[in-house]
PDB file of N, CA, C and O in Angstrom, chain B, residues numbered from 101:
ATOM      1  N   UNK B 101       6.552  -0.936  11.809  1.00  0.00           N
ATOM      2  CA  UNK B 101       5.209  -1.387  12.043  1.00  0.00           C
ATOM      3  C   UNK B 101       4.375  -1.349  10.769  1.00  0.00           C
ATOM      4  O   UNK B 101       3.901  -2.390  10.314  1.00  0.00           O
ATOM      5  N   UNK B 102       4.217  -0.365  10.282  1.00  0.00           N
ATOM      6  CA  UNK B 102       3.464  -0.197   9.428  1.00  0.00           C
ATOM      7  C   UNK B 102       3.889  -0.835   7.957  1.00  0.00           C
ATOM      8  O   UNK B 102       3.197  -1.397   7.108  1.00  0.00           O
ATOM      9  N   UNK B 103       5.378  -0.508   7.997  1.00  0.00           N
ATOM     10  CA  UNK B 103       5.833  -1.482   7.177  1.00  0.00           C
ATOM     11  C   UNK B 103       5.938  -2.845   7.114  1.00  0.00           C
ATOM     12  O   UNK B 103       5.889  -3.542   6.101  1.00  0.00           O
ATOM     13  N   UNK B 104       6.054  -3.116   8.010  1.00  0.00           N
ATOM     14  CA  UNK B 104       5.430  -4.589   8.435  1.00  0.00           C
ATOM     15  C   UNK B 104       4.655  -5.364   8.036  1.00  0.00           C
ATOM     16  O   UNK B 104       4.733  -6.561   7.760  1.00  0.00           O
ATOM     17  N   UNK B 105       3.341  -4.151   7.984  1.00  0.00           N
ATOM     18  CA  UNK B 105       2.302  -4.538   7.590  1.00  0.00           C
ATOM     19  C   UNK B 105       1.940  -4.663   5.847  1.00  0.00           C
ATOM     20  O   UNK B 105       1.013  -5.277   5.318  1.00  0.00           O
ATOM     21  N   UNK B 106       3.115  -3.781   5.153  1.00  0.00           N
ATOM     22  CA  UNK B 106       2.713  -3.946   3.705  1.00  0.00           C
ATOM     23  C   UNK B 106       3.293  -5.243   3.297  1.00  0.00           C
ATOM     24  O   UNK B 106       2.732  -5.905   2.423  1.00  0.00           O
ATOM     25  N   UNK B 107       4.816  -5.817   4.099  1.00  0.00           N
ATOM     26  CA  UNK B 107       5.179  -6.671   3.917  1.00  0.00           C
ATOM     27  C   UNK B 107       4.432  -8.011   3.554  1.00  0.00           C
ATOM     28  O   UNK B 107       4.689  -8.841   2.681  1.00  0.00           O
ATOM     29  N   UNK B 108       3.393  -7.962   4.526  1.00  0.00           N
ATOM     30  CA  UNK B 108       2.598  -8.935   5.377  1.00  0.00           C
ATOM     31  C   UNK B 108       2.182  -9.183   4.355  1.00  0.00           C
ATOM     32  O   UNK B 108       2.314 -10.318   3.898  1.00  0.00           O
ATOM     33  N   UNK B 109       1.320  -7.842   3.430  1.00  0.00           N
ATOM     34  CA  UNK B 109      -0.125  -7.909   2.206  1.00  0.00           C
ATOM     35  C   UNK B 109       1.197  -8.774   1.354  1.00  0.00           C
ATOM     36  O   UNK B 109       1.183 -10.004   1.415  1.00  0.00           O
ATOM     37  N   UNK B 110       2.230  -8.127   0.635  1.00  0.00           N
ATOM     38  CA  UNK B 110       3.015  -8.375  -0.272  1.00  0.00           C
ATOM     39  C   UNK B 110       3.134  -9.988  -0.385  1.00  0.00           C
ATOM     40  O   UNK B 110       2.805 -10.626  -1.386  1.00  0.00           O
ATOM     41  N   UNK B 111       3.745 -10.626   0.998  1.00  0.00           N
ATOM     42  CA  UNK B 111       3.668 -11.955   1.063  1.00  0.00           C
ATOM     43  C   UNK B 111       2.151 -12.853   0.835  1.00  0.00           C
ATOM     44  O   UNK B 111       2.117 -14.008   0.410  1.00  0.00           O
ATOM     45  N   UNK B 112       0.753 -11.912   1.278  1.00  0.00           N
ATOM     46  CA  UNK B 112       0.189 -12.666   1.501  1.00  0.00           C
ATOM     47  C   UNK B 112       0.005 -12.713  -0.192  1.00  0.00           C
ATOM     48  O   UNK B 112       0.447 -13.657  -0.846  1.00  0.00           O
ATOM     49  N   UNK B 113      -0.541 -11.834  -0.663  1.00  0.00           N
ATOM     50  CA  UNK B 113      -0.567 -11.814  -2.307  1.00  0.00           C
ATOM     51  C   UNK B 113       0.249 -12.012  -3.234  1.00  0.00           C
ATOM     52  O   UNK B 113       0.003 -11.546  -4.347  1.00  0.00           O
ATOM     53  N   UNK B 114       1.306 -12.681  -3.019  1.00  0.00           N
ATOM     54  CA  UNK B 114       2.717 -13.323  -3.734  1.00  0.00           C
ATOM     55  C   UNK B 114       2.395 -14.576  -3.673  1.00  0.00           C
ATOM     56  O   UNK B 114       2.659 -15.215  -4.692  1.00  0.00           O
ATOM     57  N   UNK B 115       1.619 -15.483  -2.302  1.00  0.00           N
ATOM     58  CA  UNK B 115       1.541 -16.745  -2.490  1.00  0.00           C
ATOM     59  C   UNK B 115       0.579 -17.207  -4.133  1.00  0.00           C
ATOM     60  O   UNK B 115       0.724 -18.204  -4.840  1.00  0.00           O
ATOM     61  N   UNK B 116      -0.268 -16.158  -4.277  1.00  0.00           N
ATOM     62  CA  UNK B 116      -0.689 -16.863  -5.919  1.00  0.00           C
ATOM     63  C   UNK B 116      -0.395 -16.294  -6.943  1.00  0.00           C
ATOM     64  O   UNK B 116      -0.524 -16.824  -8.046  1.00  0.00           O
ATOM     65  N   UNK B 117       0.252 -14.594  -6.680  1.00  0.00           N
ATOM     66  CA  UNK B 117       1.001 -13.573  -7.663  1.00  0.00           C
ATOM     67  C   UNK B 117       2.116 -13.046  -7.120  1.00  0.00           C
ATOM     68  O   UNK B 117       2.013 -12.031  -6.431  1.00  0.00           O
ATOM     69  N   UNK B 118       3.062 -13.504  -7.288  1.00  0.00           N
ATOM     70  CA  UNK B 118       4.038 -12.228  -6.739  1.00  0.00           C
ATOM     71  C   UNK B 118       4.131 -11.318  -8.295  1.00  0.00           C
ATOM     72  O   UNK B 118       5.204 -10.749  -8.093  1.00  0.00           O
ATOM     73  N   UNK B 119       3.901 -11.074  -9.008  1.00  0.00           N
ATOM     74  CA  UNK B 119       3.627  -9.809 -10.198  1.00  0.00           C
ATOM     75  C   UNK B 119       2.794  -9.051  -9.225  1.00  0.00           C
ATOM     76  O   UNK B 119       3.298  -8.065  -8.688  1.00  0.00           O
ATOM     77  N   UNK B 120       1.340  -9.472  -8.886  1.00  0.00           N
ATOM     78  CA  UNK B 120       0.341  -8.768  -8.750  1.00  0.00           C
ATOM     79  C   UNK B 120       0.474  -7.795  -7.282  1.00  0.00           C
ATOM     80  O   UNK B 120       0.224  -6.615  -7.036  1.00  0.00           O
ATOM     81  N   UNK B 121       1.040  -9.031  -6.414  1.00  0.00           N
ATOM     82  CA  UNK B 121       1.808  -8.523  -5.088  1.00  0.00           C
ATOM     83  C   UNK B 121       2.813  -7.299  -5.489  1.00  0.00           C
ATOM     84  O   UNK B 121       2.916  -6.381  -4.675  1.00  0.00           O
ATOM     85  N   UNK B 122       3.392  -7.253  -6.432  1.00  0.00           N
ATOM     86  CA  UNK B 122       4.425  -5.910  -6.269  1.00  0.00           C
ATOM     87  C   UNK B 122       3.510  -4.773  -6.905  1.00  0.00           C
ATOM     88  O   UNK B 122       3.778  -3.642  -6.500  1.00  0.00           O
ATOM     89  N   UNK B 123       2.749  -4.849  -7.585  1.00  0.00           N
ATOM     90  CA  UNK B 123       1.816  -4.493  -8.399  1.00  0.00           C
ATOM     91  C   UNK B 123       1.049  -3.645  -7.008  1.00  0.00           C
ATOM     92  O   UNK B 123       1.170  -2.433  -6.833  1.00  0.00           O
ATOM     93  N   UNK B 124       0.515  -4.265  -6.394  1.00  0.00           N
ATOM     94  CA  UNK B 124      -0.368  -3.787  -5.170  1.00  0.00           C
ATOM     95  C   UNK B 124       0.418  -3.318  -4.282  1.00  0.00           C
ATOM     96  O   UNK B 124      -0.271  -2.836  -3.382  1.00  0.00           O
ATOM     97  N   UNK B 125       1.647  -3.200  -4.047  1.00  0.00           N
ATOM     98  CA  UNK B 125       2.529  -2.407  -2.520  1.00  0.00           C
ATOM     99  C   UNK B 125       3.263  -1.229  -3.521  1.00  0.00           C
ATOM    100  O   UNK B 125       3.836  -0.282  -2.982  1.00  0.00           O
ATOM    101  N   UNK B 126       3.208  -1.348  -5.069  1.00  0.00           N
ATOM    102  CA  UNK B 126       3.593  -0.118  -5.751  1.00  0.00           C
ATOM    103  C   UNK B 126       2.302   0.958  -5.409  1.00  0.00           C
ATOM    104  O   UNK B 126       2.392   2.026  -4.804  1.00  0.00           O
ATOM    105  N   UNK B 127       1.137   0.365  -5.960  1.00  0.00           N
ATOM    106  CA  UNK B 127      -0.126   1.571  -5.434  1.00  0.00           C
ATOM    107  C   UNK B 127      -0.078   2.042  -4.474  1.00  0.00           C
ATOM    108  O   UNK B 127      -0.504   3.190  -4.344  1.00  0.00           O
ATOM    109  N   UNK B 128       0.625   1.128  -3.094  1.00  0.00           N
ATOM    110  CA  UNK B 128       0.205   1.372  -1.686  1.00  0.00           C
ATOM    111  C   UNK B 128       1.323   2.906  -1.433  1.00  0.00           C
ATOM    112  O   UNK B 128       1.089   3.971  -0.861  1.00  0.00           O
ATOM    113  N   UNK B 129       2.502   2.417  -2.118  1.00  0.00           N
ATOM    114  CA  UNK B 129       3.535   3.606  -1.915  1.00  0.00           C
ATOM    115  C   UNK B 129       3.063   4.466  -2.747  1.00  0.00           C
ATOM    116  O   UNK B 129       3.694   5.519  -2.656  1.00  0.00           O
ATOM    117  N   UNK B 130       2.199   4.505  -3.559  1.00  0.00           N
ATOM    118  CA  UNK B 130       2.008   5.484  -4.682  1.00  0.00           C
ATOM    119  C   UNK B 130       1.159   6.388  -3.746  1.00  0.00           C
ATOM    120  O   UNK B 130       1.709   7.471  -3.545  1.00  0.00           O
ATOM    121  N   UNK B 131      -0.063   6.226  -3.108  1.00  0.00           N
ATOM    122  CA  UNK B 131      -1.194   6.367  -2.359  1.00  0.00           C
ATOM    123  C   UNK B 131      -0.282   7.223  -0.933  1.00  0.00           C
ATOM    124  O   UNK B 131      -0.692   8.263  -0.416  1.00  0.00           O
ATOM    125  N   UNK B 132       0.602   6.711  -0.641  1.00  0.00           N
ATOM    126  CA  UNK B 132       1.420   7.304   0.299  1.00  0.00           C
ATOM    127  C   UNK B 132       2.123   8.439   0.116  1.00  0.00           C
ATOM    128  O   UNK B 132       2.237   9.276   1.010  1.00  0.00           O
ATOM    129  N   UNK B 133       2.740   8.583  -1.252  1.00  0.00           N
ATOM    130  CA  UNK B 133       3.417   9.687  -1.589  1.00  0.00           C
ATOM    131  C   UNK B 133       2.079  10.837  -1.827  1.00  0.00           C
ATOM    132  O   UNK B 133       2.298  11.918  -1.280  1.00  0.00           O
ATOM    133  N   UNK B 134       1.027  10.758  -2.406  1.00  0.00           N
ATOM    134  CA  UNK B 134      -0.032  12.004  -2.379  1.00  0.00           C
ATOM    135  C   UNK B 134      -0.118  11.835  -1.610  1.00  0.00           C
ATOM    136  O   UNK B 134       0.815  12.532  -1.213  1.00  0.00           O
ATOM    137  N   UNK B 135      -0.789  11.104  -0.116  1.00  0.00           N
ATOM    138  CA  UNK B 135      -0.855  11.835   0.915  1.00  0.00           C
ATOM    139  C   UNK B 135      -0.153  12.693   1.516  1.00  0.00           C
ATOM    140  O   UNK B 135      -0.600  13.647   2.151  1.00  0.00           O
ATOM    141  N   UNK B 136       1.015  12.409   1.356  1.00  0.00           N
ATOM    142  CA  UNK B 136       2.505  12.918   2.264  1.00  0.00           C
ATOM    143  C   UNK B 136       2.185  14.130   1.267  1.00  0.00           C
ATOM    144  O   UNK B 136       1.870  15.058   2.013  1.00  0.00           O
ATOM    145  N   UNK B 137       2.130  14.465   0.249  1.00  0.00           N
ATOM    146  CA  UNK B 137       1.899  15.462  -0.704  1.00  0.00           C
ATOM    147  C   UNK B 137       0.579  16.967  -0.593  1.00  0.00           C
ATOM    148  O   UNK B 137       0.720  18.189  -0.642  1.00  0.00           O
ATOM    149  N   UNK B 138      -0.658  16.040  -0.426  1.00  0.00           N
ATOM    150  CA  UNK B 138      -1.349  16.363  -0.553  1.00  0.00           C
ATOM    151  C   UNK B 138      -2.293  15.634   1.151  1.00  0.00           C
ATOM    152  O   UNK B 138      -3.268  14.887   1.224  1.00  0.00           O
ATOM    153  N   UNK B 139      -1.652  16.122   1.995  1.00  0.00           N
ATOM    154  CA  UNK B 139      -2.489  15.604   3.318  1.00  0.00           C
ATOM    155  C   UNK B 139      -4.184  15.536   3.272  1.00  0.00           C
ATOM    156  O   UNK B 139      -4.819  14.762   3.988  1.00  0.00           O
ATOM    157  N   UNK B 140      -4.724  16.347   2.444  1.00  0.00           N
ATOM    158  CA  UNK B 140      -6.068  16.931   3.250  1.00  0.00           C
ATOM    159  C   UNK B 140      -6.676  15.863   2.027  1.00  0.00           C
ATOM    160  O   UNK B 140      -7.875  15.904   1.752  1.00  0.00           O
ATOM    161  N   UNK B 141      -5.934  15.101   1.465  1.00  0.00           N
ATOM    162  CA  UNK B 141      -7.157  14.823   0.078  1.00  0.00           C
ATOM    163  C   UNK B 141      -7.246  13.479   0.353  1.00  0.00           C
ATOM    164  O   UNK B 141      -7.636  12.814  -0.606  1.00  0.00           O
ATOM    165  N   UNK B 142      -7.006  12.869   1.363  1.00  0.00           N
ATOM    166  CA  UNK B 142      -7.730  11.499   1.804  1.00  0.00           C
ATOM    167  C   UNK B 142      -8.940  11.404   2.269  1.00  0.00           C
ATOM    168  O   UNK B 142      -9.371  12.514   2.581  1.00  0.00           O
ATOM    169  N   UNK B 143      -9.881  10.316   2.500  1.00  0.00           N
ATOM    170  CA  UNK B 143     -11.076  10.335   3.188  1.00  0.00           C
ATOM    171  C   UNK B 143     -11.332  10.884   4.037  1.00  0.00           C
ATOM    172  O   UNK B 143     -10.507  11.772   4.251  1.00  0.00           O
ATOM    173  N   UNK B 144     -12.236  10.842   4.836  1.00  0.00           N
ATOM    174  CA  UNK B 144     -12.561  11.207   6.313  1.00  0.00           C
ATOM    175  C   UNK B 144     -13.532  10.069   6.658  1.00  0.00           C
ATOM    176  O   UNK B 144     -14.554   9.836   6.014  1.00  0.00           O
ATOM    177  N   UNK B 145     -13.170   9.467   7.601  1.00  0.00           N
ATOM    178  CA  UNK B 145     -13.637   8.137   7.973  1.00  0.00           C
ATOM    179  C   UNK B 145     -14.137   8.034   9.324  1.00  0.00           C
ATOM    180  O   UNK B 145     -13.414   8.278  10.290  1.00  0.00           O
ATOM    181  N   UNK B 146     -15.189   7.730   9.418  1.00  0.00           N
ATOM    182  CA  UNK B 146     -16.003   8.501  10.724  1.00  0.00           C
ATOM    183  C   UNK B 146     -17.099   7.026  11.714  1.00  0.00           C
ATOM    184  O   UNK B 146     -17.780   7.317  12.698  1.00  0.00           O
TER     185      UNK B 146
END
């Protein structure tokens, strides 16, 4: 599912960059690994 969903961004931002597209689902996994790391240091979104 969720992967799904990065897929989705990857394709949608490949239609005018695929550089920039891998570029942007590298941050997304990057952003994923500190959380998984560091749980408490994301937002709080209310």
């Amino acid at each position: 599912m969720a992967l799904d969903n990065i897929q989705d961004i990857y394709d949608f931002i490949a239609k005018d960059s695929p550089h920039f597209a891998e570029l942007e689902v590298q941050k997304i996994y990057e952003r994923i690994k500190l959380l998984h790391r560091y749980p408490l240091s994301g937002k709080i979104v209310r």
